[in-house]
C-alpha positions in Angstrom: 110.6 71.5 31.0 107.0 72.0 31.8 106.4 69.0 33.2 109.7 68.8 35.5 108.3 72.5 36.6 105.5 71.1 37.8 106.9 68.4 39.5 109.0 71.3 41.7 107.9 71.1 45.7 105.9 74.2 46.5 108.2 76.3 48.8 107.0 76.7 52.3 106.2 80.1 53.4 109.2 82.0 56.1 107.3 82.4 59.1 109.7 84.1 60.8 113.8 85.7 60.7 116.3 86.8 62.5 117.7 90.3 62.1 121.3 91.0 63.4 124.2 92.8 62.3 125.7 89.9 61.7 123.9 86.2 62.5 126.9 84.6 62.7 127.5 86.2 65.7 124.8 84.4 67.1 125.6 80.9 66.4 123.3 79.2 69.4 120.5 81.0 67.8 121.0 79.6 64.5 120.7 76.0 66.2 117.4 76.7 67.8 116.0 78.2 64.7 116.6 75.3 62.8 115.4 72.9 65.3 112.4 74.9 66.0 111.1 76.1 62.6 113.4 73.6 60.3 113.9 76.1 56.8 111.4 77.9 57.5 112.8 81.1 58.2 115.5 83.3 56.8 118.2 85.8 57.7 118.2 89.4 57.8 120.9 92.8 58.0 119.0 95.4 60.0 119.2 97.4 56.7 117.2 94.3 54.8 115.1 93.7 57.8 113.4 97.4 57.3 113.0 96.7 53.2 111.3 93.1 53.8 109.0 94.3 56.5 107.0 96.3 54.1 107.3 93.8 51.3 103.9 91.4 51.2 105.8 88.2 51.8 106.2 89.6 55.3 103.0 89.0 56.1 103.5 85.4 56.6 105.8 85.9 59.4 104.9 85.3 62.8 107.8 86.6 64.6 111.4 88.3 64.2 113.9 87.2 66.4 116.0 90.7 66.5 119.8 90.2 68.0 122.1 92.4 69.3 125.1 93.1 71.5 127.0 95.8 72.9 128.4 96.7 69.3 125.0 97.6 68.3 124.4 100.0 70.8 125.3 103.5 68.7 122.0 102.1 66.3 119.2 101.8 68.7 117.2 104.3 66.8 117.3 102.3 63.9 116.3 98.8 65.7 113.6 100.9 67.5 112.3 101.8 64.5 112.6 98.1 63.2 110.7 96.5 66.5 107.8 99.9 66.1 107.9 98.5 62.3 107.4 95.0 62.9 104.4 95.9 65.8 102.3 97.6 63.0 102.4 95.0 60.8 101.2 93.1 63.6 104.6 91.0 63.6 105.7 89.2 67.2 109.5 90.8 68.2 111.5 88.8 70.6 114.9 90.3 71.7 117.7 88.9 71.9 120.6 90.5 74.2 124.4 90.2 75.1 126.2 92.1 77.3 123.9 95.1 76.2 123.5 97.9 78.6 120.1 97.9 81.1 119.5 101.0 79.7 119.9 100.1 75.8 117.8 97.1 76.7 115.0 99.5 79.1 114.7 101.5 75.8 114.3 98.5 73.1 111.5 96.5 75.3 109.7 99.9 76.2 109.4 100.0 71.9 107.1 97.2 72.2 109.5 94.1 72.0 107.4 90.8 73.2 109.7 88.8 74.6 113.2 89.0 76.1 116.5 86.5 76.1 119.4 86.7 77.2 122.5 85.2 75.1 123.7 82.9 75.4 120.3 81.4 75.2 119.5 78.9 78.0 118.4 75.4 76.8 114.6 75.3 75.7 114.2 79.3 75.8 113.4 80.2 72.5 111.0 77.5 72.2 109.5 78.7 75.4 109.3 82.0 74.1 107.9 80.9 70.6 105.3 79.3 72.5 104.5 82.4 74.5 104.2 84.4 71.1 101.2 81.7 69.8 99.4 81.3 72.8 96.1 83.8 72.7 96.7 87.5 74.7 93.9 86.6 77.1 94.7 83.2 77.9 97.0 84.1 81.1 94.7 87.1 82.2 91.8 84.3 82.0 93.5 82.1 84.1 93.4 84.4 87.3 90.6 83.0 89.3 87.6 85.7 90.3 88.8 86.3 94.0 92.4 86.7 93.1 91.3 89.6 90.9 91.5 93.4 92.6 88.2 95.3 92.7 89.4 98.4 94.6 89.4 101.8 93.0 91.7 104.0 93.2 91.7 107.4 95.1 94.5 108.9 94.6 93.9 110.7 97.9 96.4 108.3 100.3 99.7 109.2 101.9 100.6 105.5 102.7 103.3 104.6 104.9 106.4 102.8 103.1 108.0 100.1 104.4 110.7 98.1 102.3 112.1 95.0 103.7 115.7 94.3 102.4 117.4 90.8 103.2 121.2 90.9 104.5 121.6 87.2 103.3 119.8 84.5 101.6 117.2 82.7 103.9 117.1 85.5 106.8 113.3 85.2 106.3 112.7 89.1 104.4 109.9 87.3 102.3 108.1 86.0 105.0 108.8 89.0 106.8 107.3 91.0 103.9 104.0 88.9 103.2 103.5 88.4 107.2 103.7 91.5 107.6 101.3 92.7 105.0 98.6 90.4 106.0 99.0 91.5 110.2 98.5 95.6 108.7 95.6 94.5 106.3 94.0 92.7 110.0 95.2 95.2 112.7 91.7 97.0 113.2 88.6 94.5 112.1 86.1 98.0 112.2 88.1 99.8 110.1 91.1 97.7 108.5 94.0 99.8 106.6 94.5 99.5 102.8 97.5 97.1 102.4 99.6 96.7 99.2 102.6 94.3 99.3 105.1 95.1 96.2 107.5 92.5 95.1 110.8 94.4 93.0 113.1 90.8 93.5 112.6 90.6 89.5 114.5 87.6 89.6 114.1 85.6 93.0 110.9 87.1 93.7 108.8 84.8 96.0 105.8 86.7 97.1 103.9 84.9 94.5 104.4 81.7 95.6 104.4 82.6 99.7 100.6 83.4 98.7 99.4 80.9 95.8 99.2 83.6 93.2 99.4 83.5 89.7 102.5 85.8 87.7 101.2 88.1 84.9 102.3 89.1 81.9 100.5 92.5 83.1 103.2 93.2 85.4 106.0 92.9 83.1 104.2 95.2 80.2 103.7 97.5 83.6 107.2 98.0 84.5 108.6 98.5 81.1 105.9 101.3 80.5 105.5 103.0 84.0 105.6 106.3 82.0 102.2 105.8 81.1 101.2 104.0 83.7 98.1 105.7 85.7 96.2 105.0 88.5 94.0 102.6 86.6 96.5 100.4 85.0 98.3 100.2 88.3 95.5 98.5 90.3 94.7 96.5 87.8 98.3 94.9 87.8 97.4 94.1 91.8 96.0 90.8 92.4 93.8 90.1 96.1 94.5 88.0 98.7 91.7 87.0 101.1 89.9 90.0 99.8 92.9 91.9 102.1 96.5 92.8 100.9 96.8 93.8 97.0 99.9 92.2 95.7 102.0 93.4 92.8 103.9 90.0 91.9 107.1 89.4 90.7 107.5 89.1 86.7 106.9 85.3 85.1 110.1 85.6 83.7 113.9 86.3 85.5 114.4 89.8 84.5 117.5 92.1 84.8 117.7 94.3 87.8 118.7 97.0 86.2 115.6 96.7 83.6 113.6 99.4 86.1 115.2 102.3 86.7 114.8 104.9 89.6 112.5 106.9 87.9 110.6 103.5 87.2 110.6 102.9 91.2 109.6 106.1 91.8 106.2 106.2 90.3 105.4 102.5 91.3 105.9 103.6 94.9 103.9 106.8 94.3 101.2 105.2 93.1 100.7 102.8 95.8 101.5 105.2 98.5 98.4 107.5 97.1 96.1 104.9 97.1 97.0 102.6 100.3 97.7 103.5 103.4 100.5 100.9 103.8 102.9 99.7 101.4 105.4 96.8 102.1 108.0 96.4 99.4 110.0 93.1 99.2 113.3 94.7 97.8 116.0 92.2 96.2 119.2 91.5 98.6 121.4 92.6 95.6 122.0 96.7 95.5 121.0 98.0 92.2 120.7 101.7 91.2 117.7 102.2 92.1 117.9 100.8 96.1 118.5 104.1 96.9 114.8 105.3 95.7 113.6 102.7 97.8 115.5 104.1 100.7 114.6 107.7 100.6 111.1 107.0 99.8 111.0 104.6 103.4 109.3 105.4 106.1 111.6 102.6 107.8 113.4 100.6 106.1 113.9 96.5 107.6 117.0 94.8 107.0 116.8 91.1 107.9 119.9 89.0 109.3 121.0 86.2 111.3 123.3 85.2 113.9 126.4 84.5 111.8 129.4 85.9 110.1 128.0 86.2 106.5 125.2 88.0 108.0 127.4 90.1 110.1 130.1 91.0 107.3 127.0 92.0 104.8 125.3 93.4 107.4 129.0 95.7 107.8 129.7 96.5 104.1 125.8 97.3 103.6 125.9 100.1 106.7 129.4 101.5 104.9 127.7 101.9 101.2 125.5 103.8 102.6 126.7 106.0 104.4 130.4 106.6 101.5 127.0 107.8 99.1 125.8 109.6 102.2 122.3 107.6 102.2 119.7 108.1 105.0 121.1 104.8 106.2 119.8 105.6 109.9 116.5 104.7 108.7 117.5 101.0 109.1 115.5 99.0 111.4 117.8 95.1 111.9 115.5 92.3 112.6 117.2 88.9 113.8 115.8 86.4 112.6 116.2 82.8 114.0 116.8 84.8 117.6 118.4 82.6 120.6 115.0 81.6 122.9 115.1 83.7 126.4 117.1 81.5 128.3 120.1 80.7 125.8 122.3 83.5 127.6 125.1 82.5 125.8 123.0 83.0 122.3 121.9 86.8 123.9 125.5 87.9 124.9 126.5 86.3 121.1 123.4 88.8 119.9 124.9 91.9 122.0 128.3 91.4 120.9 127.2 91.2 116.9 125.3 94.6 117.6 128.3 96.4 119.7 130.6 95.2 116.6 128.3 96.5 113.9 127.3 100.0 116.1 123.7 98.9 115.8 120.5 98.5 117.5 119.0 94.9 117.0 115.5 96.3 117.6 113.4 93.5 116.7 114.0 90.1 117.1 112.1 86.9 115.3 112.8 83.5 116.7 112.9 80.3 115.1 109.1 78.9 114.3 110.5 75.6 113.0 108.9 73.9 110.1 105.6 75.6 110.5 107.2 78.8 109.0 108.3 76.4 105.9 104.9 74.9 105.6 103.2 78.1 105.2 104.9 79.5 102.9 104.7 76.3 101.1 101.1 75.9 101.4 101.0 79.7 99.8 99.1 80.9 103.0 100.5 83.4 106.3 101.2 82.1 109.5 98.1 83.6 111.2 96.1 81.4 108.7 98.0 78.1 109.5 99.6 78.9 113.1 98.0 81.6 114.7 100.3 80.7 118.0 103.3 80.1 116.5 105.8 82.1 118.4 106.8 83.8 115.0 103.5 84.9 114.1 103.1 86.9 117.5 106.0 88.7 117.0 104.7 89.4 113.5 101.4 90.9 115.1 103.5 92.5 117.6 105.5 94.6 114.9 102.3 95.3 112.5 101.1 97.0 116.0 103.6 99.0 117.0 103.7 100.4 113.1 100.0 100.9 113.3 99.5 102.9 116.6 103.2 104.7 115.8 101.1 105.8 112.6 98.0 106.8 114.4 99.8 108.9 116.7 101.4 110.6 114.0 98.0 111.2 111.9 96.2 112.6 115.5 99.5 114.8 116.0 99.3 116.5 112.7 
């Protein structure tokens, strides 16, 4: 008996479990688990989970994978409790999420969750994620070169002037619109150039990021899920510099629900940048969530890109009627054309007059088509006054930045 004893393999350690009402629920994340840690991790109830965690075998765990679904909804205390547990006993949480409410989720990733998933899970996420959990908390933070990284202080003594830019329709240009814009305010007086911030809230599609070759942070996501105490501080050092002129808050690194910022959420991220620049373009998302409307009242004017066709023209129509059935301030619109017909296609202008006499708006700005300059640029990560300062987009860009500036001068002298 002894020897045969001895001869037993010595049991690896579990380095990590998943907790869920019921795993069985969760069969995909059974499958990764074994393929990623083999038997090296175990199966908790919610009710075991909270035992275990302050047993001493936990401490060989690197992560719990905690899943849920809408079922589990009437016990968030309890797995906010669970996730606050595992983070003082220095354990990594990733969530795992079906068809659970934005606001269940807001409130379990605010509790200190590390990672998010959606399930089903997509092919390769967990180990993606797991990855994520073992890589050193300064390694992404060390990657942002020196120039990228913002120096300004905040002053808390700006009354900034908003300026959201809301696409009607994929490809109607509101990124380029957005970061084009940003950089013409941040260049508009060379003795005394405004403070610029450029916000992108597409949490999914977001393409600031890429339009100007910067790097996504982990620092903006732990930003938006904690923008109660967020202060001025934290906020600027979320921004990142481009050409030492706009300060860009970039999109997450991962595709996140709309709906995981709320309005209140919006609220204070605009507030903040408003008192501490004295312009602040937002690229919104083309999809309405709940908190578009925060957006909205907080504009100054509020750009709404579309093209000369029918899907433009139908969104363009339901967009105008939303707003006004919730009795928004929708007549802060301002409809930009992108691709416009050149000066001598009549036919395209009386197709442009007609499209604004069916909708019952004014098409007040008009961008016409740069060709594959425009592309370029944004695939080089640079603006268009950078790589085509003649392009006949880019003037109309410097044009609009202009008319905003000396609109807002007149206003400051006036007052």
């Amino acid at each position: 008996m002894e020897n045969s004893a001895k001869l037993q393999p010595e049991l690896a350690p579990i380095v990590a479990c998943t907790v869920s009402r019921d795993v069985s629920n969760f069969d995909l994340l059974i499958e990764d688990m074994e393929a990623e840690l083999g038997e090296n991790w175990g199966d908790l109830t919610f009710e075991d989970a909270t035992v275990f965690l302050e047993q001493p075998d936990a401490k060989s765990l690197e992560f719990i994978a905690i899943a849920v679904d809408d079922q589990d909804e009437n016990d968030l205390d309890m797995i906010g409790d669970l996730i606050s547990q595992a983070n003082n006993a220095k354990i990594k949480v990733i969530l795992i999420a079906e068809e659970v409410s934005p606001v269940a989720l807001h409130h379990l990733l605010r509790l200190g969750a590390n990672d998010f998933i959606p399930y089903p899970l997509p092919e390769g996420e967990l180990h993606e994620a797991i990855e994520r959990l073992r890589q050193p908390e300064t390694t992404t933070e060390a990657a942002v070169p020196d120039e990228m990284r913002n120096t300004l202080k905040a002053t808390g003594n700006y009354d900034g002037v908003v300026l959201p830019v809301h696409g009607l329709a994929g490809g109607t240009g509101a990124s380029t619109l957005a970061v084009n814009l940003a950089w013409e305010l941040a260049n508009i007086d060379k003795k005394k150039a405004p403070r610029v911030c450029l916000l992108d809230l597409d949490l999914q599609f977001g393409s600031v990021s890429t339009f100007l070759d910067l790097p996504r942070r982990e620092t903006v996501y732990e930003m938006l899920t904690n923008t109660e105490s967020m202060d001025s501080d934290s906020f600027m050092a979320a921004l990142l510099t481009y050409g030492e002129k706009i300060h860009v808050l970039t999109a997450p690194a991962d595709m996140l629900p709309l709906d995981l910022i709320e309005p209140d959420d919006v609220l204070r991220i605009i507030e903040m940048a408003r008192t501490n620049f004295d312009y602040v373009v937002i690229d919104m998302p083309s999809t309405l969530v709940n908190w578009t409307e925060t957006a909205l009242s907080k504009a100054h004017v509020y750009f709404t890109t579309l093209e000369l066709d029918m899907r433009s023209a139908q969104n363009a129509l339901r967009f105008i009627r939303a707003l006004k059935s919730e009795e928004l301030p929708y007549k802060k619109l301002r409809f930009v054309l992108n691709r416009a017909p050149k000066f001598t296609d009549l036919n395209g202008k009386s197709r442009v007059k007609r499209l604004a006499e069916s909708l019952d708006i004014d098409i007040e700005i008009q961008i016409p088509d740069g060709g594959k300059t425009v592309v370029q640029a944004g695939d080089h990560g640079v603006p268009l006054a950078e790589t085509a300062a003649k392009n006949p987009v880019r003037k109309e860009f410097t044009k609009l930045a202009m008319s905003i500036h000396e609109l807002n001068q007149a206003v400051e002298a006036g007052q």
